[in-house]
Backbone as a chain_set.jsonl record, in Angstrom:
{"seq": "XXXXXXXXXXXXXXXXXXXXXXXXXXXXXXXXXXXXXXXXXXXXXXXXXXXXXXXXXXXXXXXXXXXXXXX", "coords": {"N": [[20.614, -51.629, 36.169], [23.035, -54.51, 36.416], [25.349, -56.787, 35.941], [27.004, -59.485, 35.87], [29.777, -61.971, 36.121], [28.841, -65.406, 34.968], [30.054, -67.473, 36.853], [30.158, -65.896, 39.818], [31.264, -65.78, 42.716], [29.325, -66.592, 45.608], [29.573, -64.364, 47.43], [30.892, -62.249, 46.851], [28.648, -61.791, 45.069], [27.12, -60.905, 46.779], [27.797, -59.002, 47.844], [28.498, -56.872, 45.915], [25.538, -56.919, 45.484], [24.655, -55.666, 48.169], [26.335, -52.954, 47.66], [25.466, -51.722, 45.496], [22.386, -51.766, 46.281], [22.286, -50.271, 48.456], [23.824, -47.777, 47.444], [21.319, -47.16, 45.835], [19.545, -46.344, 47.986], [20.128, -43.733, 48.421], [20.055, -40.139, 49.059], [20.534, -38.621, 47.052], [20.772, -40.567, 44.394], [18.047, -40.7, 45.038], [17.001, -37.997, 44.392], [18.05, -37.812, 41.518], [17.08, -40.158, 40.175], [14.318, -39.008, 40.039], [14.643, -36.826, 39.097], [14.285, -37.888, 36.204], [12.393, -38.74, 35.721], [11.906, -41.488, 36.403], [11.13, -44.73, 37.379], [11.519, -45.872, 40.156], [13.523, -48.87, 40.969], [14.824, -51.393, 42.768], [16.242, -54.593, 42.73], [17.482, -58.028, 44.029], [19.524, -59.702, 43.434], [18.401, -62.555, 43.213], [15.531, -62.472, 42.389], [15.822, -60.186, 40.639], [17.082, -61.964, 38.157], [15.059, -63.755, 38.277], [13.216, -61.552, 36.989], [14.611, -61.232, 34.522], [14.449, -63.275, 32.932], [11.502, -63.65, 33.146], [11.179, -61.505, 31.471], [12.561, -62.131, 28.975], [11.122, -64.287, 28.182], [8.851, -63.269, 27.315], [9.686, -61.359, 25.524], [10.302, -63.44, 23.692], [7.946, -64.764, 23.474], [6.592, -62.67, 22.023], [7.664, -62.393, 19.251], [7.706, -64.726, 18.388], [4.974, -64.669, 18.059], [4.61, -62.588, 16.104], [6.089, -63.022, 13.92], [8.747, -63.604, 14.17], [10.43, -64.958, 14.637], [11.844, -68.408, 14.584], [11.842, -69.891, 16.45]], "CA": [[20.897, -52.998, 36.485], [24.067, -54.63, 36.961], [25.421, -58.153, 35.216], [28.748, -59.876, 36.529], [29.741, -63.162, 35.263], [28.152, -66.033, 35.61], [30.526, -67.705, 38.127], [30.385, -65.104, 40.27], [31.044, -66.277, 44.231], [27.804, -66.077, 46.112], [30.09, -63.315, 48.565], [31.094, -60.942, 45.587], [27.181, -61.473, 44.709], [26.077, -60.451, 47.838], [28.552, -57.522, 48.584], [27.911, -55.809, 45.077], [23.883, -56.533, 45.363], [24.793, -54.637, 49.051], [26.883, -52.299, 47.39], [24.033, -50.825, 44.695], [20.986, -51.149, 47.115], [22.934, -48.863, 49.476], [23.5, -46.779, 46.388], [19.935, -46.642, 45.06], [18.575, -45.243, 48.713], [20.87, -42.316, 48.523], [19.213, -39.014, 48.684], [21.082, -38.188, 45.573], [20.248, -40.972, 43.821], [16.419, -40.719, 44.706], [16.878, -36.796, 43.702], [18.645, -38.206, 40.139], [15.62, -40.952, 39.499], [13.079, -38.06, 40.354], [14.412, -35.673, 37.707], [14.741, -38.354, 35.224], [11.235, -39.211, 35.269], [12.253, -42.631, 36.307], [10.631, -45.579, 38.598], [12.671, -46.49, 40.953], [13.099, -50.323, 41.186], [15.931, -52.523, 43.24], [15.69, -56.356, 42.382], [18.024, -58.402, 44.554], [20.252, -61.115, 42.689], [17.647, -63.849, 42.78], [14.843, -61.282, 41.716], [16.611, -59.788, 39.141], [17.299, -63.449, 37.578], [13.559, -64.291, 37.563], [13.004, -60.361, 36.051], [15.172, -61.411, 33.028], [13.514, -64.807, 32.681], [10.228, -62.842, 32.295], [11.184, -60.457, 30.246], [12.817, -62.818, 27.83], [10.184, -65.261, 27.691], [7.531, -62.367, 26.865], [9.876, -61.066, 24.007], [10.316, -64.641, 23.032], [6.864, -64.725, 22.867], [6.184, -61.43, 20.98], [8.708, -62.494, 18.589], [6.824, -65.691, 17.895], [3.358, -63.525, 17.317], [4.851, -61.362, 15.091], [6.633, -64.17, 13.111], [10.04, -62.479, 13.696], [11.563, -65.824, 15.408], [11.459, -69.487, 14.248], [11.581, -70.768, 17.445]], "C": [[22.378, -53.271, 36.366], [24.475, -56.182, 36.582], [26.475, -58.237, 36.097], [28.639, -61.384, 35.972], [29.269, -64.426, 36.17], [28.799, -67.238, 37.016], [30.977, -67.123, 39.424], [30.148, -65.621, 41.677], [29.823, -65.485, 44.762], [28.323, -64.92, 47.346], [30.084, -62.545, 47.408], [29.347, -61.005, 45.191], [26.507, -60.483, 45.516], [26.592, -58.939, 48.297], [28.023, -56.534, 47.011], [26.549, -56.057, 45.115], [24.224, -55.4, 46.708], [25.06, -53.409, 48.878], [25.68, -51.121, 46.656], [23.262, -50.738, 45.646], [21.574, -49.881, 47.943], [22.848, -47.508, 48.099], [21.853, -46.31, 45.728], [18.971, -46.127, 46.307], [19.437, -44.188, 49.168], [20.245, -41.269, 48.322], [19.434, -38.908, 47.306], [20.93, -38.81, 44.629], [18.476, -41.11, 43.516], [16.076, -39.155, 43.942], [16.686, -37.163, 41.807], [17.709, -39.101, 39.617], [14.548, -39.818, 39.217], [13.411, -37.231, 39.625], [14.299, -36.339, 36.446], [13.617, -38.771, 34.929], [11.289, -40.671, 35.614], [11.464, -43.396, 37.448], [11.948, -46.24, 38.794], [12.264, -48.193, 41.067], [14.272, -51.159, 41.633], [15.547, -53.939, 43.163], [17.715, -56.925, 43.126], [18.563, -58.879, 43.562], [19.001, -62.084, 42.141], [16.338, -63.077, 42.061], [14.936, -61.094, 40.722], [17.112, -61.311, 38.03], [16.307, -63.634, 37.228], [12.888, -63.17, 36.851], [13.448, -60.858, 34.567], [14.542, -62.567, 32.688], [12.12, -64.153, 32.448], [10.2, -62.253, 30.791], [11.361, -61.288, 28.94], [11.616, -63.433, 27.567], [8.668, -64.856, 27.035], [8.184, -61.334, 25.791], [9.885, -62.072, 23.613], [8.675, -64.61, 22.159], [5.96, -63.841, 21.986], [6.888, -61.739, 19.605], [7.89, -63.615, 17.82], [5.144, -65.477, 17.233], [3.68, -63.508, 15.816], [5.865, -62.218, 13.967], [7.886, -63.495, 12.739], [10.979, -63.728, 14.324], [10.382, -67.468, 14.746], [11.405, -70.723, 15.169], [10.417, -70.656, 18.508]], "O": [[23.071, -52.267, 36.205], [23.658, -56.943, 37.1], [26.842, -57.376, 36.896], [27.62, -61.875, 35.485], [29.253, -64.567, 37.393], [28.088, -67.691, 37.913], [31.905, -67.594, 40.081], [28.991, -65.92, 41.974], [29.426, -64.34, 44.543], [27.476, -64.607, 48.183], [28.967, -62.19, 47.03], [28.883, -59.876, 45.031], [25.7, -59.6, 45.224], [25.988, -58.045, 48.89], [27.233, -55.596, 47.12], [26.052, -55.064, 44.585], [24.086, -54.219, 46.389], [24.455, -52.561, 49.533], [25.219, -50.08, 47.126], [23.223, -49.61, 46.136], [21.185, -48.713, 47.906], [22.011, -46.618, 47.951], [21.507, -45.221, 45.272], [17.884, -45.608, 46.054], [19.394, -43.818, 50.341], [19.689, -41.275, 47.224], [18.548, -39.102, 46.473], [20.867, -38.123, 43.61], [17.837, -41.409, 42.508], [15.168, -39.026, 43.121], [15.732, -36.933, 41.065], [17.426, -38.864, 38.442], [13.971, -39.806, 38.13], [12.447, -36.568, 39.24], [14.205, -35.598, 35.468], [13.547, -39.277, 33.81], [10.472, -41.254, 34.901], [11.143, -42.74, 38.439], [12.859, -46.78, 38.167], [11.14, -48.676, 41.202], [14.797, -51.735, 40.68], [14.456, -54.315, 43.593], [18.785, -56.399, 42.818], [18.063, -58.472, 42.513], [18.718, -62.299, 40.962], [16.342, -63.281, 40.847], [14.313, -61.64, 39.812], [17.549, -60.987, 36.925], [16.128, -63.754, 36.016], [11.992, -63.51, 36.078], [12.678, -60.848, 33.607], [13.933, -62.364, 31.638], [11.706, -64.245, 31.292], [9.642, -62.39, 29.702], [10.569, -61.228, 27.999], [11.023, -63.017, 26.572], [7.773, -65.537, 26.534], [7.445, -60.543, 25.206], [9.188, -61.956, 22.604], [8.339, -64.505, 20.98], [4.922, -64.159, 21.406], [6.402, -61.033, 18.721], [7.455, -63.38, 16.693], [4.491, -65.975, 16.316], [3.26, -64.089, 14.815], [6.323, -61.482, 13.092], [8.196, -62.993, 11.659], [12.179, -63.517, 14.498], [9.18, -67.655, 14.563], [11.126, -71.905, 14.967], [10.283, -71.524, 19.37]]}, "num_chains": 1, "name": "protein.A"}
């Protein structure tokens, strides 16, 4: 994955999301996932935004289980 700050022009967004996807269907990169044991997975900008919003909100909520967070 791939962060950049959060005022990041929606052109520089769009040229480095362009930039990686091109990179992640590279033979060489599908070779380099495929020895690594790895799932391959590209998440656009907006994608990848609502990925981390999952994720957080389902450690949030593990966190709250497991009485490791007071919020």
């Amino acid at each position: 994955g791939g962060l950049g700050p959060k005022d990041l022009p929606p052109a520089q967004v769009n040229s480095w999301a362009d930039a990686i996807r091109r990179a992640t269907e590279s033979e060489e990169w599908q070779s380099f996932v495929t020895r690594q044991n790895w799932r391959p997975m590209f998440l656009g900008p907006d994608e990848m935004k609502q990925y981390i919003e999952q994720e957080f909100d389902a450690t949030r909520t593990l966190m709250k289980e497991l009485r490791l967070s007071k919020n």
